[in-house]
C-alpha positions as CSV (number, residue, x, y, z in Angstrom):
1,X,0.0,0.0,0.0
2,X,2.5,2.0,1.0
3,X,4.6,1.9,-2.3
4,X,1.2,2.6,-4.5
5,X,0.7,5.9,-2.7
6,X,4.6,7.0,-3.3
7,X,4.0,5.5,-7.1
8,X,0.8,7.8,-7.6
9,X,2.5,10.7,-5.7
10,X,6.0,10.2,-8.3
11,X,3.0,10.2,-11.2
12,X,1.7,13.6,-9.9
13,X,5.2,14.9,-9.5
14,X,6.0,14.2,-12.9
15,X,2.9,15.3,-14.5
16,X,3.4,18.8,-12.6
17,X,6.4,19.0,-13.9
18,X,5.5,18.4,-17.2
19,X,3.0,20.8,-17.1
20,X,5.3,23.4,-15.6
21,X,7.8,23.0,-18.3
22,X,5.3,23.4,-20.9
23,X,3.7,26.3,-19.6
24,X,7.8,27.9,-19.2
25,X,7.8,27.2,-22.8
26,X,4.8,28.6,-24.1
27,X,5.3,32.0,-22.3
28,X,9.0,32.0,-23.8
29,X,7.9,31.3,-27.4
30,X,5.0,34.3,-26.6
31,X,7.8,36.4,-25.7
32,X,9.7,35.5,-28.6
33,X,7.3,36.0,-31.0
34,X,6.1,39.4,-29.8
35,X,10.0,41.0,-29.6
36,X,10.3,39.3,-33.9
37,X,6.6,41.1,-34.1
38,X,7.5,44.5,-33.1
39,X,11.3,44.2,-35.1
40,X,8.9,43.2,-38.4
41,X,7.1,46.1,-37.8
42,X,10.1,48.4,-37.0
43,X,11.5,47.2,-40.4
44,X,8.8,48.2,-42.2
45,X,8.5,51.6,-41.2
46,X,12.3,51.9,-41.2
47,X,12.3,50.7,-45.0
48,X,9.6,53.8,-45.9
49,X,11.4,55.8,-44.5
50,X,14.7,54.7,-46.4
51,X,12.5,55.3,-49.5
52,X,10.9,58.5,-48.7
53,X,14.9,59.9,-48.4
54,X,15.9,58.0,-51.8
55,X,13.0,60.0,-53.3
56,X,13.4,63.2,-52.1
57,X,17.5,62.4,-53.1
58,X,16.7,62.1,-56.5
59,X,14.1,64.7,-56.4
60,X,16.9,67.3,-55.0
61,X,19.5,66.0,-57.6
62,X,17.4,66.7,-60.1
63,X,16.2,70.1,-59.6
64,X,20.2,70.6,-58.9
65,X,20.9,69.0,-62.6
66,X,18.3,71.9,-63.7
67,X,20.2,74.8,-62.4
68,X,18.2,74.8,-58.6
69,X,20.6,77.3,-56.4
70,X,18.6,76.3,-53.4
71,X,16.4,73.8,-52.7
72,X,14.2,73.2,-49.0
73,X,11.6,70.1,-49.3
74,X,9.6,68.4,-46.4
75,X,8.0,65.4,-46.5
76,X,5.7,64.5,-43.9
77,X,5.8,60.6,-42.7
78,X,3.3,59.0,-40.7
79,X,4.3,56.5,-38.0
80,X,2.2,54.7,-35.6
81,X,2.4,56.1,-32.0
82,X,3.2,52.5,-31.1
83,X,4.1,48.7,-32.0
84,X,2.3,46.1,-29.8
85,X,1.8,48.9,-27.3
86,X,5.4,50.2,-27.7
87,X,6.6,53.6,-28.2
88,X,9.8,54.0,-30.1
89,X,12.3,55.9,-31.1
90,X,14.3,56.5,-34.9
91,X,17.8,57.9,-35.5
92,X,20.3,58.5,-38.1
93,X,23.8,56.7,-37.5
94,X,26.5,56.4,-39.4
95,X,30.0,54.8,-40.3
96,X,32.8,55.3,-43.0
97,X,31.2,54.3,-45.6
98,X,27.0,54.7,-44.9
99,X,24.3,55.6,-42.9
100,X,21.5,53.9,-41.1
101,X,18.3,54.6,-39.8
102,X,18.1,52.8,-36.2
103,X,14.7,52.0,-34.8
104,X,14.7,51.1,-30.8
105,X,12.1,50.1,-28.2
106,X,11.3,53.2,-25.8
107,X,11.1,50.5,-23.2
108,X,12.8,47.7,-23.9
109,X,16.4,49.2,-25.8
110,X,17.4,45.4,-26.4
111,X,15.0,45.4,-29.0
112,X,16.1,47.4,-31.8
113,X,16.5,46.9,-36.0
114,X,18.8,48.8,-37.9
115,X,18.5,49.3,-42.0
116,X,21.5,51.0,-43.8
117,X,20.2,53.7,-46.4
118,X,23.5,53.1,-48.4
119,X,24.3,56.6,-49.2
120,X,28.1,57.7,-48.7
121,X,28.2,60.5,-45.8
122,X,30.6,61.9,-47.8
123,X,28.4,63.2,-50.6
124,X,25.1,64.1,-48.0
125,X,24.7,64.8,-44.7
126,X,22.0,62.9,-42.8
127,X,21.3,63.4,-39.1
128,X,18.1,63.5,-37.0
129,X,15.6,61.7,-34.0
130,X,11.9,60.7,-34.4
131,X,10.0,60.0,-31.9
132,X,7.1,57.7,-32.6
133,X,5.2,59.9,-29.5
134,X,5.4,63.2,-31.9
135,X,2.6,65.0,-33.3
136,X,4.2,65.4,-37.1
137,X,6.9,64.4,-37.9
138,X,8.9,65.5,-40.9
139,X,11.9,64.3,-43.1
140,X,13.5,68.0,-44.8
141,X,15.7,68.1,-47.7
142,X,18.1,71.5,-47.9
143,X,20.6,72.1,-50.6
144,X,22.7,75.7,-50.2
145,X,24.2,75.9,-53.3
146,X,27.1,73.7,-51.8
147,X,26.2,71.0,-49.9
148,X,23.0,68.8,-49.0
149,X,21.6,67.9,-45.8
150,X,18.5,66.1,-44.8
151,X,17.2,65.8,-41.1
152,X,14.8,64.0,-39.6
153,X,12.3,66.2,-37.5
154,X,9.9,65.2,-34.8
């Protein structure tokens, strides 16, 4: 009798532990799949972005081709406040040979996705924050006669 009640009481053990370990799983593979959600979505937004400032790059080297001796354009961009209840932030970065745009979690910085723009810092001058929180903001496009900068606004 004795050794019946320690079998069903090892059978309980084990089941609670199986049930344990699957339940550690399952919040880890929600986790998981929420952080790759809200990169996805910070990709996305980063990659419109990219495009809006290839566009407005050609746009400004054209009117320069046509004799332009100044040029100011804005483009307005519309972000979502959030991502899966998320605010977030995007910068410009750069190295030697490109810049990126750099989109992080306001909450959570470990979750962040960067996209290179591939555009020499040498030829343009890129800089800028947006934060997702901001009412309007604004990519701007300046040529002086000289040299070409575009900023990100919030």
């Amino acid at each position: 009798m004795p050794s019946e009640y320690i079998m069903y009481l090892s059978i309980l053990l084990v089941g609670s532990l199986a049930i344990a370990g699957i339940s550690v799983t399952m919040m880890a593979i929600n986790n998981t799949m929420e952080e790759t959600a809200i990169e996805t979505n910070m990709e996305n937004i980063l990659q419109n972005i990219a495009e809006t400032i290839h566009n407005l790059i050609n746009e400004g080297q054209n009117q320069i081709y046509l004799g332009a001796l100044t040029i100011t354009m804005q483009r307005p961009i519309s972000l979502p406040e959030e991502i899966h209840g998320e605010p977030y932030e995007i910068e410009v970065t750069s190295t030697v040979s490109s810049y990126s745009l750099k989109a992080t979690a306001a909450e959570n910085e470990d979750v962040f996705v960067t996209v290179s723009l591939f555009i020499d810092p040498g030829t343009i001058s890129i800089s800028g924050t947006i934060s997702s929180l901001e009412p309007a903001p604004t990519i701007v496009y300046e040529y002086d006669g000289v040299d070409v900068t575009i900023t990100l606004i919030d």
